[in-house]
BAFI-96352 format. One record per residue (C-alpha): residue number from 0; residue in one letter; y negated, z, x negated. Coordinates in steps of 0.001 Angstrom, whole numbers, plus 500000, padded with zeros to 6 digits. Last residue first. Layout:
// residues N
   k r     py     pz     px
 NUM a      Y      Z      X
...
// end
This chain:
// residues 163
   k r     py     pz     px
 162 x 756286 400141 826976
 161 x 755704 398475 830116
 160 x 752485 398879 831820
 159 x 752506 398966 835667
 158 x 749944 397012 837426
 157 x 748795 398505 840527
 156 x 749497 397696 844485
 155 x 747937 399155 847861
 154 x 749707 399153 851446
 153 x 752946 398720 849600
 152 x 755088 401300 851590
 151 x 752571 404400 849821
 150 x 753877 404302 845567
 149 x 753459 400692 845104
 148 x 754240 398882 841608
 147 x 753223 396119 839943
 146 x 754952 394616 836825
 145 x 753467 391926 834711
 144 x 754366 388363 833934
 143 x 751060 386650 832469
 142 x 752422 383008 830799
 141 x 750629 381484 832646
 140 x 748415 383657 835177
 139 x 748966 386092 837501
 138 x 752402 386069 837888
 137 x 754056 388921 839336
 136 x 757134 391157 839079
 135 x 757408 393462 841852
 134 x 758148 397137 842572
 133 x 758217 399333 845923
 132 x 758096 402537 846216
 131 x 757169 403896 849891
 130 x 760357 404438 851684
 129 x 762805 404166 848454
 128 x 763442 401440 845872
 127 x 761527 399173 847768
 126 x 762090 394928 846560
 125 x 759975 392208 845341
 124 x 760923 389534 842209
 123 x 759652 386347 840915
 122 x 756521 386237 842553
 121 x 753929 383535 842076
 120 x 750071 383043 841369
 119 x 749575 386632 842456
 118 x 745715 386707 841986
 117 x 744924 387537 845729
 116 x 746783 390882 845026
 115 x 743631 393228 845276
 114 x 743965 394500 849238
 113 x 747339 393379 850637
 112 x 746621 390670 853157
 111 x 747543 391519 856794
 110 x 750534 390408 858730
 109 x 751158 391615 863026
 108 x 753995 391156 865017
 107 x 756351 390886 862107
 106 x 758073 394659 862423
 105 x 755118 396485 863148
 104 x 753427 397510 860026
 103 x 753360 394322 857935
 102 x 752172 393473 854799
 101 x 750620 390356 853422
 100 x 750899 389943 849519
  99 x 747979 387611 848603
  98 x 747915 384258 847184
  97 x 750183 381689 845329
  96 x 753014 380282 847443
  95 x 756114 382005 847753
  94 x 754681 383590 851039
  93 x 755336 387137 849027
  92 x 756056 389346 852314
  91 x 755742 393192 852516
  90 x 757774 395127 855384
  89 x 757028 398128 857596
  88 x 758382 398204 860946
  87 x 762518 399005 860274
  86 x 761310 400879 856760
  85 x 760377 399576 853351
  84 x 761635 396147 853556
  83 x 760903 393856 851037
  82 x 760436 390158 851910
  81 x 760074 387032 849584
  80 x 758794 383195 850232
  79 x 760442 380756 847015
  78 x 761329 378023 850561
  77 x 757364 377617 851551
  76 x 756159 380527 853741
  75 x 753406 379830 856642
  74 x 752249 383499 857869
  73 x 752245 384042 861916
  72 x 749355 383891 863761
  71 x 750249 384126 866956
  70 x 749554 380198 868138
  69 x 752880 380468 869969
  68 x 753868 376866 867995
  67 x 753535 378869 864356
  66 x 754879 376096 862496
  65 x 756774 378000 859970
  64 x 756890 381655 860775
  63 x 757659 382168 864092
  62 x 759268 385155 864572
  61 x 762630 383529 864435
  60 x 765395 385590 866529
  59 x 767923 386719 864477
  58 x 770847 387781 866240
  57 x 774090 390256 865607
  56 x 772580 391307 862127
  55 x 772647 394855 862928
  54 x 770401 394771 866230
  53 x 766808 394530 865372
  52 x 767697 391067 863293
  51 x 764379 389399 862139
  50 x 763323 386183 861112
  49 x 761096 384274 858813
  48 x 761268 380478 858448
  47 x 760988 378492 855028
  46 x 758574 375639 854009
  45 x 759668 372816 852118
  44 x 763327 372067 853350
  43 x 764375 374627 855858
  42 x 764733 377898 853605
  41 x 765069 381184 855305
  40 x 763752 384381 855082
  39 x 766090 387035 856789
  38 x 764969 390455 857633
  37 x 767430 392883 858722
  36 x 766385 396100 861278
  35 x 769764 398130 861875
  34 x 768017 401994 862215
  33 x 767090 401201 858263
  32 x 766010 397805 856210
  31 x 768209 395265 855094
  30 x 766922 392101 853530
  29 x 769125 389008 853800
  28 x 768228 385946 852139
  27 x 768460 382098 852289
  26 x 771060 379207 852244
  25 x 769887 375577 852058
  24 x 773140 373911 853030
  23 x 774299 376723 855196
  22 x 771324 376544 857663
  21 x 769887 380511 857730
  20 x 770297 382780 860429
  19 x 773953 383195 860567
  18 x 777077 382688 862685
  17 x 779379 385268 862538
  16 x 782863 386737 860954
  15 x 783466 390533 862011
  14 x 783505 392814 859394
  13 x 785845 396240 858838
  12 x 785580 398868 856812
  11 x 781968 398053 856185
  10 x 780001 400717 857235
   9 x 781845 401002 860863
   8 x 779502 398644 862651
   7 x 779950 395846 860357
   6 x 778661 392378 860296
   5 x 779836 389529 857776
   4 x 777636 386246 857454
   3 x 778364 382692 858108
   2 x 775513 380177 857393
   1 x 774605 377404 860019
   0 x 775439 374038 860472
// end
């Protein structure tokens, strides 16, 4: 069985009661973007499947994520993978794995590896403030948390002392 999730076209006065992306057992997680673009990443055991809603949340057709049977290249993710959306095309995807941010610029169709992240062991937290900051906290190595932070839609990354 699948999730339920609520979807409104009136900002939430009302919601209408709908089948999800994710299997209900396993759940998963929503990432809204603008112009009604939602990400989903969702687990299905060990790996996890990526999808995207273009229409409010109404569908979620997988953009083949986990097995890749299209051959077009799309990123594996195991079930800790993590989006941020920064806009309805661009989007930056931990594969919960250690490795390289990828980043996308058209809405999943294409990934590419975020220059100078290969050293992200493991991320424990991703998301865009605005249209082109974005924050994360990374591992790097045990017990190295830091915080990174992108100031153009995370096409480039740098560690953020705290004080």
């Amino acid at each position: 069985d699948f999730d339920t999730i609520a979807v409104s076209s009136d900002r939430g006065r009302t919601c209408a009661l709908q089948k999800g992306p994710c299997l209900s057992e396993l759940g998963g997680t929503l990432e809204p973007a603008p112009d009604g673009v939602v990400w989903a990443v969702c687990p299905t055991g060990n790996m996890a499947e990526l999808t995207l809603s273009k229409n409010d949340g109404r569908s979620f057709p997988s953009i083949s994520s986990v097995h890749d049977p299209g051959g077009v290249r799309q990123p594996r993710l195991v079930n800790s993978a993590r989006i941020a959306a920064a806009s309805a095309h661009i989007a930056v995807l931990s594969r919960g794995a250690q490795g390289a941010l990828l980043r996308t610029t058209d809405a999943g169709r294409h990934w590419t590896r975020v220059p100078r992240t290969a050293r992200i062991q493991e991320v424990s937290w991703l998301a865009f403030t605005t249209r082109r900051v974005d924050a994360a906290v990374v591992q790097t190595g045990p017990p190295d948390r830091q915080l990174w932070r992108t100031t153009d839609a995370g096409a480039t990354w740098h560690f953020t002392p705290i004080r």
